[in-house]
C-alpha positions as CSV (number, residue, x, y, z in Angstrom):
1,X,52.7,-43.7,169.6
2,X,56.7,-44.3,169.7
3,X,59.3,-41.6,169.5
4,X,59.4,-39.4,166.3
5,X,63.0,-38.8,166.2
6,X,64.6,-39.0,162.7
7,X,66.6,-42.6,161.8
8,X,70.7,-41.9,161.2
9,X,71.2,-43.0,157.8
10,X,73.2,-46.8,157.6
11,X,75.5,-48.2,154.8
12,X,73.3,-50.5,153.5
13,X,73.5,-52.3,149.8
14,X,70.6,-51.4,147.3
15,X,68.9,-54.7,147.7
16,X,68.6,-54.8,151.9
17,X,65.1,-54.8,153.5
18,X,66.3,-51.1,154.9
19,X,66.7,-49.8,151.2
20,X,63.2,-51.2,149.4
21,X,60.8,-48.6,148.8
22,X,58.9,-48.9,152.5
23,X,60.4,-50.7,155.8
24,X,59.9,-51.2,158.7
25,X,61.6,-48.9,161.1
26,X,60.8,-49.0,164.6
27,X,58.7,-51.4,167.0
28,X,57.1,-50.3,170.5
29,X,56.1,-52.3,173.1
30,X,54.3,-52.1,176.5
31,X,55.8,-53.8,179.2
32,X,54.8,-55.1,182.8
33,X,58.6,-54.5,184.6
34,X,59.9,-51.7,182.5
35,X,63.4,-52.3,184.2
36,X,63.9,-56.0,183.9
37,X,62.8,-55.9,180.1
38,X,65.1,-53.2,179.4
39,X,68.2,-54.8,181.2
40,X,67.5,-58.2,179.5
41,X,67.2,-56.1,175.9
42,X,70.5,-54.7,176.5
43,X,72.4,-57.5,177.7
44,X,71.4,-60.3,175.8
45,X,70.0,-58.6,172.5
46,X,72.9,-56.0,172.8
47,X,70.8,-53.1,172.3
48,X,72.0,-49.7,173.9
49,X,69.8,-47.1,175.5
50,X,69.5,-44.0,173.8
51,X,66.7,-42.4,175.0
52,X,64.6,-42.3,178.5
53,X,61.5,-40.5,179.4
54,X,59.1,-40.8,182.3
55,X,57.1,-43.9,180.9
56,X,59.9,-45.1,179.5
57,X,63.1,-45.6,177.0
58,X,64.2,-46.4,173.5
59,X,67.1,-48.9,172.8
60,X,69.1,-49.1,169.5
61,X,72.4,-50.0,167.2
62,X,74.7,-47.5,167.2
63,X,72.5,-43.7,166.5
64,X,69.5,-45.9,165.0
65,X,66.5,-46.7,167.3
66,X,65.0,-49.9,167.0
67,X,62.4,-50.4,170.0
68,X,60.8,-48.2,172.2
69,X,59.9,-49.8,176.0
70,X,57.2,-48.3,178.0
71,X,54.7,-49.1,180.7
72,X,51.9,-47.9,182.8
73,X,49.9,-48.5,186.3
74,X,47.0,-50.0,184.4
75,X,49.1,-52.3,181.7
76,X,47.4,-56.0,182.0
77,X,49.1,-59.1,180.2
78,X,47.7,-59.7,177.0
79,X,46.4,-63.1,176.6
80,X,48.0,-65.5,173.9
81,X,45.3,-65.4,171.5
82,X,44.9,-61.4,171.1
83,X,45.9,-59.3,168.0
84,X,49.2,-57.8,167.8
85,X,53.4,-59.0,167.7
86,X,54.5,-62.3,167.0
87,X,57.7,-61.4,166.7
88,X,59.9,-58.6,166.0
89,X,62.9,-59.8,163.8
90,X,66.1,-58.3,164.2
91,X,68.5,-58.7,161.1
92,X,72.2,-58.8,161.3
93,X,74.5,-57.5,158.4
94,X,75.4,-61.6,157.5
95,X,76.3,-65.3,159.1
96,X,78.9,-64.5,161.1
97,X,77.3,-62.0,162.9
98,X,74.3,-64.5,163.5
99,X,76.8,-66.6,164.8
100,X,78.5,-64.4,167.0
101,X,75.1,-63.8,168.7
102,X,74.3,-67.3,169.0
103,X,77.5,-68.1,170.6
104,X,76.8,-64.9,172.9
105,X,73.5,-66.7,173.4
106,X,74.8,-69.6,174.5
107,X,77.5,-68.6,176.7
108,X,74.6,-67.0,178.8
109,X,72.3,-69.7,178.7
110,X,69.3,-68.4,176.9
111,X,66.5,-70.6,176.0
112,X,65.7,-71.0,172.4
113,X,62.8,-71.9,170.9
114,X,63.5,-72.9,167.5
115,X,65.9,-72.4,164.5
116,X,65.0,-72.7,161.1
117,X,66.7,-72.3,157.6
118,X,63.7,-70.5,155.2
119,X,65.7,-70.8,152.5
120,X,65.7,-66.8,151.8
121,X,67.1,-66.3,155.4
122,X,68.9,-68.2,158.7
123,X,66.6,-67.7,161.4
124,X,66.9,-68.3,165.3
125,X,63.6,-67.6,167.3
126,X,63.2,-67.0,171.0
127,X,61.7,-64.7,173.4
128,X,61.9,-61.6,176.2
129,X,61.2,-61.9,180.0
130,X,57.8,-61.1,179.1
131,X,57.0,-63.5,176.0
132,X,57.0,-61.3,173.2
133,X,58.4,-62.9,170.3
134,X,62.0,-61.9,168.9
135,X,63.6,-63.6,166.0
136,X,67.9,-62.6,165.1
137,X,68.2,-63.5,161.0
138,X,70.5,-62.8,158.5
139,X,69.6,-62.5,154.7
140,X,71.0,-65.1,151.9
141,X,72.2,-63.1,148.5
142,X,69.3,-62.4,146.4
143,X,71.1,-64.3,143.7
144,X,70.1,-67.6,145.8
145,X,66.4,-66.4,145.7
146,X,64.0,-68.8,143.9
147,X,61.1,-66.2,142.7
148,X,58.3,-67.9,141.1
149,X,56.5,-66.8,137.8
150,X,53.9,-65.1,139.7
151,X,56.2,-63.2,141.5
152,X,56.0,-64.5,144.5
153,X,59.5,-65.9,147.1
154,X,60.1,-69.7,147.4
155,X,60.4,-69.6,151.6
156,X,60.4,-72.9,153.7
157,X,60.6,-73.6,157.3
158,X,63.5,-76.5,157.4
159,X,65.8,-77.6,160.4
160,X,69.0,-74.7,160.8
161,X,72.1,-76.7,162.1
162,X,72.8,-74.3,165.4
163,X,75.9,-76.5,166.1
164,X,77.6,-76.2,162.9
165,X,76.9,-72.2,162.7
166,X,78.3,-71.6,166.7
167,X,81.5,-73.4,165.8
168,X,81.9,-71.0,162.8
169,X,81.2,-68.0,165.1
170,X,84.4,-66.3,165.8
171,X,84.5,-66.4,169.7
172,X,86.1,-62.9,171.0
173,X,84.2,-60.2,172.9
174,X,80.6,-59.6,172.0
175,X,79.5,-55.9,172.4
176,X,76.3,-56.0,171.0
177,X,74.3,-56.4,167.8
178,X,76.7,-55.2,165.1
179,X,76.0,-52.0,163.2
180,X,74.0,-52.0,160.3
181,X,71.5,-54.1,162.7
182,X,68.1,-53.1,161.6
183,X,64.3,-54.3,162.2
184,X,64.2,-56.7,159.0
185,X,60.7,-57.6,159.4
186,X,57.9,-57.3,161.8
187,X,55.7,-60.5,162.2
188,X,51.9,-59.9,163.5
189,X,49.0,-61.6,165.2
190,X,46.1,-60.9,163.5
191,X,42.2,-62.0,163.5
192,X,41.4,-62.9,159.6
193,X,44.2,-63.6,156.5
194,X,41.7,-61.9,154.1
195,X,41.4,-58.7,155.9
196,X,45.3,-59.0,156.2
197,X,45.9,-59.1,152.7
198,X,43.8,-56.3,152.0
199,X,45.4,-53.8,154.3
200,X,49.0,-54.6,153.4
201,X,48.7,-55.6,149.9
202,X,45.5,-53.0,148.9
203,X,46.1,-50.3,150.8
204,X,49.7,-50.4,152.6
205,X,51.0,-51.0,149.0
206,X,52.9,-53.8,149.6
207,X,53.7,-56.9,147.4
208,X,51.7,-60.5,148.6
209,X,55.5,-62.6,148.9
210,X,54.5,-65.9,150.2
211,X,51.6,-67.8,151.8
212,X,51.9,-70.3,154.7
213,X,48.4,-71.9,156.2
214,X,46.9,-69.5,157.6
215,X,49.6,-66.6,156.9
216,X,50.7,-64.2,154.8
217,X,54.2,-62.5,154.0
218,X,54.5,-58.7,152.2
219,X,57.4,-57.1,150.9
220,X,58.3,-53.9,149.5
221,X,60.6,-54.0,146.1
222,X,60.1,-58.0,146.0
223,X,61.9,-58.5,149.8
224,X,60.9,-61.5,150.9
225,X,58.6,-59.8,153.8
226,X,59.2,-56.5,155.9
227,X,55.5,-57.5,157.3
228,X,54.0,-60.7,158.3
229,X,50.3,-61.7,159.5
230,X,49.3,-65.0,161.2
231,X,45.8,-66.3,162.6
232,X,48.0,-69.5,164.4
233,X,46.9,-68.5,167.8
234,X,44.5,-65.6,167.2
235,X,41.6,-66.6,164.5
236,X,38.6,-64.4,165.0
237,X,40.2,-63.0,168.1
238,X,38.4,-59.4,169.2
239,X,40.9,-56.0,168.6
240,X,43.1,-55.5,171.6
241,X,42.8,-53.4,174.5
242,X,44.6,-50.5,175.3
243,X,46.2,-51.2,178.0
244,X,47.6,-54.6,177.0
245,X,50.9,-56.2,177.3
246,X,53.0,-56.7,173.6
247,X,53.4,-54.5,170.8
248,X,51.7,-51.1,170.8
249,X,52.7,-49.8,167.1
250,X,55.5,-50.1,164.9
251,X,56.6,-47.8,162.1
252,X,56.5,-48.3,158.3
253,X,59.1,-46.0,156.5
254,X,58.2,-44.9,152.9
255,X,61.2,-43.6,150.7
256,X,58.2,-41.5,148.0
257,X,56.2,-39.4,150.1
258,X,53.9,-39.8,146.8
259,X,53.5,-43.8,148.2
260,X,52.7,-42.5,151.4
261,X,50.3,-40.6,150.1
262,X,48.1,-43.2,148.3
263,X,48.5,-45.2,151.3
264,X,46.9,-41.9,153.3
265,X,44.4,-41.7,150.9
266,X,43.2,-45.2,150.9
267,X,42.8,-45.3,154.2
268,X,40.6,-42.2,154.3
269,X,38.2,-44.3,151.6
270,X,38.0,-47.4,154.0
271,X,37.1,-44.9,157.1
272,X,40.2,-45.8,159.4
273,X,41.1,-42.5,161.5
274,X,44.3,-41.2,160.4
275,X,45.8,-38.2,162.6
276,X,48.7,-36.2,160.9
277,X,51.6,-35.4,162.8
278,X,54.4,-33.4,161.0
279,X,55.0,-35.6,158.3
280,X,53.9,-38.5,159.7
281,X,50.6,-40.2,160.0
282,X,49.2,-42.1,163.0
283,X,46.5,-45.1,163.0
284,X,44.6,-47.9,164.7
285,X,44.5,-51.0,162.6
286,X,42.0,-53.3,162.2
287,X,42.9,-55.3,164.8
288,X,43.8,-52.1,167.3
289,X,47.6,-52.2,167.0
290,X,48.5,-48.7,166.5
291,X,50.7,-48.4,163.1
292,X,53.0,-44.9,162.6
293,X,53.5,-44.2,158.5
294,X,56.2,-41.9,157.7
295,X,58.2,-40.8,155.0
């Protein structure tokens, strides 16, 4: 599992996807060239290194770790239909920090492979040296939220004009992913939408916020999603390997222990192995990606 070091606190508004009751907090993933990934994290995603061990190192904004890097002798490249990330999504404090990485972006010629306007967010999609998925958003005002009578988020995927938000973008010096950078969402791979919706919704806790063909979105405190489950490339795919390529865990932050706590406790009654450690809890989920709940 990824490092257990405590998050620094952010200045963060009552209604961000950090402040909601859980979040996600941290992402791990297993690389093939540890040192190649890394650089590329750092200089086009901004990320700084804060931490390095043997197997490998964690990157972050500011104090705040986001994503933990490591590999192994035996790692083998997942193949494109297995369980596990879609893409991690960073999220920026507000436009012109999107734009300011999108200029960044362009200056150093990196391939995009989309942008799209969801109505609740700005979204520009691409991927690292080793194909795992990455998407840099920022948030609209809840104010501009449609929410629907049964509670759910009107979300779309419509064209995001790239040109008109770089010539926005102030152009000066770009150090990085600004502060108050966190991991908005994390967007999964999985085998079966029902069996999603009943681990996130049922027993994780969290609220069903949208539905796509063949995807679900969940949020804590009516976020538009902090999780994300797709069968696009994966339906009825077997539980990944151990020693694959892509996202090992990720970590979902509770603000009540008592939440936590339910959460424990359902997973006990479905028979999914749940290991304490300290105040944290470690698990395999259905589909083998490892998942770190802490409070």
């Amino acid at each position: 599992m990824i490092s257990t070091q405590s998050t620094p606190p952010i200045d963060i508004a009552a209604n961000h996807a950090l402040a909601m009751p859980a979040h996600v907090d941290h992402s791990h993933l297993v690389v093939e060239d540890l040192a190649t990934v890394s650089q590329w994290y750092q200089r086009i995603m901004g990320l700084k290194p804060l931490e390095t061990s043997a197997s490998g190192e964690t990157l972050g904004v500011g104090a705040r770790p986001l994503l933990t890097l490591t590999t192994a002798g035996n790692v083998a490249r997942a193949p494109r239909n297995a369980p596990g990330l879609f893409h991690t999504a960073f999220l920026v404090p507000n436009r012109q920090e999107l734009g300011r990485w999108l200029a960044h972006a362009a200056h150093n010629n990196v391939r995009l492979q989309g942008a799209s306007d969801h109505l609740v967010s700005e979204a520009i999609y691409l991927a690292d040296p080793e194909g795992n998925g990455i998407e840099v958003y920022r948030d609209r005002p809840r104010t501009d939220w449609n929410f629907k009578p049964d509670g759910t988020v009107g979300m779309d995927t419509l064209p995001l004009n790239l040109q008109a938000l770089y010539d926005e973008a102030p152009k000066d010096d770009w150090n990085g992913l600004a502060d108050g950078t966190g991991i908005g969402h994390i967007h999964l791979q999985v085998s079966d939408i029902p069996e999603a919706d009943a681990f996130f919704r049922d027993v994780l806790g969290l609220g069903l916020m949208a539905r796509y063909p063949g995807a679900s979105f969940f949020g804590s405190g009516k976020y538009h999603h902090h999780v994300a489950a797709n069968i696009w490339n994966s339906r009825g795919a077997p539980k990944r390997e151990n020693n694959m390529t892509g996202l090992s865990d990720y970590t979902i932050q509770f603000k009540d222990p008592a939440e936590l706590a339910k959460a424990v406790g359902k997973l006990d009654e479905m028979g999914i192995q749940v290991e304490r450690n300290g105040t944290a809890y470690n698990l395999v989920d259905p589909w083998g990606i490892g998942l770190r709940l802490a409070a």
